[in-house]
N, C-alpha and C positions, 0 to 999 in steps of 0.2 A: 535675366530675371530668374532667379531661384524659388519658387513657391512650391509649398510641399504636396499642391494636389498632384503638381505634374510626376512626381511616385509612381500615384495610384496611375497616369496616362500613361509612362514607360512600362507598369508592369504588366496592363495590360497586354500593350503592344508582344511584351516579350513571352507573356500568356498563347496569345495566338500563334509565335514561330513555335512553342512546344507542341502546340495541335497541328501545326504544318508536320513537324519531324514524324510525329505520331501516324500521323495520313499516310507521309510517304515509307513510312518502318511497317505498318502493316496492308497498302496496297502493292508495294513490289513485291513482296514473297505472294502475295496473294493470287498476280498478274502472270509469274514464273509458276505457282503450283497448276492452277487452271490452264495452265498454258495461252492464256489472251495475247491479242495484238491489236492495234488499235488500228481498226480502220478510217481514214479521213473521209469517205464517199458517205459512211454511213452517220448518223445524229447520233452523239457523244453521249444518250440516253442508254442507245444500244448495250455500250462498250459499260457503262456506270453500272446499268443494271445484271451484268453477269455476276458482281461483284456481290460476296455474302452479304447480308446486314449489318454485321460487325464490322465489316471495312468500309462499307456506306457509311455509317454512322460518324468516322471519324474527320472524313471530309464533310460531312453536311454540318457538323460542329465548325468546322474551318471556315467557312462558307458563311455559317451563321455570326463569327465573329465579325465578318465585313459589313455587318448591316446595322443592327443597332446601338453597338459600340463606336458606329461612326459619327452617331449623336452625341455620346460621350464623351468624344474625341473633342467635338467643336467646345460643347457647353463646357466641359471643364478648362479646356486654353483659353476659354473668352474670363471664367471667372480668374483664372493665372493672370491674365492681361488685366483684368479691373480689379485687380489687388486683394481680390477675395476668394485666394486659394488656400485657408488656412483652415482653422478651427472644425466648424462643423460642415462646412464645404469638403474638406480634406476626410475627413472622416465617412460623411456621405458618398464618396469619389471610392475611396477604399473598400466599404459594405458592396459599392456595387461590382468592384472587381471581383471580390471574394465571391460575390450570386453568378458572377459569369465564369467563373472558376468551376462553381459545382455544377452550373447548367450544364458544360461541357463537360463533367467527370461522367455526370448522369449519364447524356443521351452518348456517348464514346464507346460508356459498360454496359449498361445493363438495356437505357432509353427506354424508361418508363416513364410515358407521356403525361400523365397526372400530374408528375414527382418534376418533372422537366417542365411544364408549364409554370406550375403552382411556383417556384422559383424565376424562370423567366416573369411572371406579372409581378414578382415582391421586388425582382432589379427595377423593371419599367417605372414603378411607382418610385425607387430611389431616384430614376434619372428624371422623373417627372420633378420630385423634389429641389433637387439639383439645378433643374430647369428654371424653374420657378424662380429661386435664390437668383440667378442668372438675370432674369427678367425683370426681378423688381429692380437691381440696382442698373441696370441697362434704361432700362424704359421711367425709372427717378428722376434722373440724372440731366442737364439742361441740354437741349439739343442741339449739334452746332451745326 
């Protein structure tokens, strides 16, 4: 089944390995300049928190992709699967890749929490959207 939302599912996906490479291209030099080493006895807080805010930042972005994109994930293959991956489904799948796009430009560079939130609430309300779409014809439909 080819429907155009699932696009906007792979680019995501392939959204978040850009933010993996990004993680790991500025915590290795970061872990070699400081000279760290990761102890296993001690809580992985320890080892995260020697790291600058600039290299935090691009794993808590990575991080942040496994969570509410995981809703995205579902709701959009369920409309794929109920044949209502096109039109403004597709289009709404798309605006929210592109809000989780700049979420993660934001908090990676600069993580101005305003600018970063105010963005993560206008996706949530697209996937709220999306959702909905989701659920009327889920929940229309006769039960079997």
């Amino acid at each position: 089944m080819h429907t155009p939302i699932l696009r906007a599912v792979i680019a995501l996906v392939l959204w978040t390995f850009v933010m993996w490479a990004w993680l790991y291209a500025t915590r290795i030099p970061a872990m070699t300049r400081l000279k760290l080493t990761y102890d296993p006895r001690k809580p992985g807080s320890e080892f995260v928190d020697r790291f600058p805010p600039e290299v935090r930042w691009k794993a808590d972005n990575y991080n942040h992709l496994h969570e509410q994109p995981t809703i995205f994930y579902a709701v959009a293959i369920t409309l794929a699967i109920l044949g209502a991956g096109g039109g403004l489904n597709a289009l709404l799948a798309w605006i929210y890749v592109a809000l989780r796009v700049a979420h993660s430009l934001v908090q990676a560079t600069v993580n101005a929490v305003m600018l970063r939130f105010s963005i993560f609430m206008v996706a949530s309300l697209v996937l709220l959207w999306l959702t909905i779409n989701a659920a009327l014809i889920v929940f229309s439909g006769p039960a079997a």
